[in-house]
C-alpha positions in Angstrom: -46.3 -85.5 102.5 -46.1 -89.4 101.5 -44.3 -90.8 99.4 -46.8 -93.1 97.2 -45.6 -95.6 94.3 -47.5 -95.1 91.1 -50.2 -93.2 90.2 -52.8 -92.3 92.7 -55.5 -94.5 93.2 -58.3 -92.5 92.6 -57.8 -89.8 89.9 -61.3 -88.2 89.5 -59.9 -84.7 90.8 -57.0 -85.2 88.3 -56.4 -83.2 85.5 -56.1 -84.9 82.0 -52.8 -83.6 81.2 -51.4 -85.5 84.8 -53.2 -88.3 84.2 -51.8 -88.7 80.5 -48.3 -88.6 82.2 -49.3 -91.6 85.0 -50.5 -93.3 81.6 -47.2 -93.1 79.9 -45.1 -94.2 82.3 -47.5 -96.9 82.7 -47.1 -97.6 79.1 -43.0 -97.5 79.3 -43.5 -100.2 82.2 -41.1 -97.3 84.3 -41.5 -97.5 87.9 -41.6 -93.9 89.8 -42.5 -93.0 93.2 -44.8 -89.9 93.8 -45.7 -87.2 96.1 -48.7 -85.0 96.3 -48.4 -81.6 98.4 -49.4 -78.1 97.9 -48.5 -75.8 94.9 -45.3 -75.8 94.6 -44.2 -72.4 93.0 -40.9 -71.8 93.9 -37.6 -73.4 94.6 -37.8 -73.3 98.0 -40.8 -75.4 98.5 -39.1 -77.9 96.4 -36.4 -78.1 98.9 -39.0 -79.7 101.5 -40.3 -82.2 98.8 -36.8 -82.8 97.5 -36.4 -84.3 101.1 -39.5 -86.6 100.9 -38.4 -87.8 97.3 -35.0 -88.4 97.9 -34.2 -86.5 94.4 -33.1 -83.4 93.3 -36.3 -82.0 91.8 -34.9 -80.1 88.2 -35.4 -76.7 87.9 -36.9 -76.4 84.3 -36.6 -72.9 82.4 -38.7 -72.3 79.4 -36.4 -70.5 77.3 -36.9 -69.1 73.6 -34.4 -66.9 71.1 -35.1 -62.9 70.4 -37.4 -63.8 67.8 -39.3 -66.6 69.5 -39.2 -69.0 66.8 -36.6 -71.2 68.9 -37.8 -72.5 71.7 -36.1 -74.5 74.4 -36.4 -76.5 77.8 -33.7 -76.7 80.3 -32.9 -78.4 82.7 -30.4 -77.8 86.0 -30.2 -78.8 89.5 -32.8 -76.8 91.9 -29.7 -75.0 93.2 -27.6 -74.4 90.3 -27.2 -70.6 88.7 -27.3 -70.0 85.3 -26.7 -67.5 82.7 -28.0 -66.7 79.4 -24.9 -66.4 77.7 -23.1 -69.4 78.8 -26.1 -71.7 77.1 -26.4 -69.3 74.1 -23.1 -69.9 73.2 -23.3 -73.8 73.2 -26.6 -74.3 71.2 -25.5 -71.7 69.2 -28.3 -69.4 69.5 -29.0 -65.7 69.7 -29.8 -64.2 73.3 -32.3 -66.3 75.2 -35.2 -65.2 77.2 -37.9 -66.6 79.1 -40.8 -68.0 76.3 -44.1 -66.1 76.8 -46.6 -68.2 79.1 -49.3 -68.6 75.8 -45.8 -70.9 74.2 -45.3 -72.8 76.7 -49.0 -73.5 77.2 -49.7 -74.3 73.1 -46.5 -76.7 73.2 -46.1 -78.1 76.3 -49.4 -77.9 78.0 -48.1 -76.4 81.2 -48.4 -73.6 82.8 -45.6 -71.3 84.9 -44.8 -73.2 88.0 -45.5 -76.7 86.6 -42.6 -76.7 84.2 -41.6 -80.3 83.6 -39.4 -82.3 81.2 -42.9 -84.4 80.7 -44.3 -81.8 79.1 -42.7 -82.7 76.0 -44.8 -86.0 75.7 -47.2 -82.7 74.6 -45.3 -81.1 71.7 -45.8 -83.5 69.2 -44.3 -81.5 66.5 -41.1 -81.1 67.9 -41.1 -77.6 68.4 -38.7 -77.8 71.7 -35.5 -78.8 72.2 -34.8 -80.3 75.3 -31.6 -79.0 76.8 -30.1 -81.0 79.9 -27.0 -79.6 81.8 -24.1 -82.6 82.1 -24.7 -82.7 86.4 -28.4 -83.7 86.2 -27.2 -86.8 84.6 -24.7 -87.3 87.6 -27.6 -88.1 90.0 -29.4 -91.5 90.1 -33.0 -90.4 90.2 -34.9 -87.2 88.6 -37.4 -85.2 90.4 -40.0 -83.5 88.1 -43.4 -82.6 88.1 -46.5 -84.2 86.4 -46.9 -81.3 84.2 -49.0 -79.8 87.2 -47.4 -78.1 90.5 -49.0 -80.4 93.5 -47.4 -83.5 92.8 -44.2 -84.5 92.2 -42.4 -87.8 90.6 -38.9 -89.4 91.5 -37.7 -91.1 88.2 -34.3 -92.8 88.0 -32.1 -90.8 85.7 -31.3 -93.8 83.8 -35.6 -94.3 82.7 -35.7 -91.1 82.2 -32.7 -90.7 79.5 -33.2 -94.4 77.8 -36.9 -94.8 77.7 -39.5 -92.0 78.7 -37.5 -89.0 76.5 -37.0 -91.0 73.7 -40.7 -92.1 74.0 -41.6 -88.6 73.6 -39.4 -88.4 70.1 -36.9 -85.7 71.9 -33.0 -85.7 72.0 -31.5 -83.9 74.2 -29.2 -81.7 74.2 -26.5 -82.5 77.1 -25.2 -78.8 78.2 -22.1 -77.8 80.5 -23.6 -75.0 83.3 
């Protein structure tokens, strides 16, 4: 694993939905770093490229309400713990679950294990609320993924929050975890 700035150079083997992420940032004039590596599918193979990046890479959860008509992105530090309850009771919200795979694939465009706060430059009605726990904004950059699990992007935190979320129309929702 290398860490690359940009977008790669050649992207023929690229899906679209990566590609329309390089193209945004791009657009934003942000500057990111990026590194390409096998699936990553759990939190322990983030670890390895969370040493390459030099970034915390966010865990993001997929969450909805009981009746799924609420839907919701978090995200935490890879190696914080969380519990239902405690976010439920600050977005005021009935129990929270994991969101079926078929929501997060009609509003984000993702798929489970490539879960990324730039999946929301995908839900152009505004059908999730970004929620972001207070100690991801502590850190100077954000890992995430390209809205597919073999690459991975360092972003500074400060890009992130002032120009690529509000690029995507989304507010988030700052959360104490």
């Amino acid at each position: 694993m290398e860490l690359q700035n940009g977008r790669p150079e050649n992207t023929d083997d690229r899906l679209d939905k990566e590609i329309r992420v390089y193209d945004l940032l791009d657009s934003l004039g942000v500057e990111y770093q990026r590194v390409d590596h096998e699936a990553a599918m759990t939190m322990d193979v983030c670890e390895e490229i969370d040493r390459v990046l030099e970034a915390t890479i966010c865990k993001n959860l997929f969450l909805c309400n009981r009746q799924e008509t609420d839907f919701y992105l978090l995200m935490i530090a890879g190696d914080k713990k969380f519990k239902t309850k405690d976010i439920s009771a600050q977005i005021h919200s009935a129990r929270l679950s994991f969101a079926k795979e078929e929501y997060m694939e009609e509003y984000l465009d993702i798929t489970p294990g490539s879960v990324s706060v730039m999946g929301l430059m995908n839900d152009k009605e505004g059908k999730v609320r970004l929620l972001m726990d207070e100690d991801v904004l502590k850190r100077e950059y954000i890992g995430c993924h390209p809205c597919i699990n073999t690459s991975s992007l360092r972003i500074r935190t400060e890009d992130m929050m002032n120009r690529i979320i509000p690029a995507m129309h989304h507010t988030p929702q700052i959360v104490h975890l």
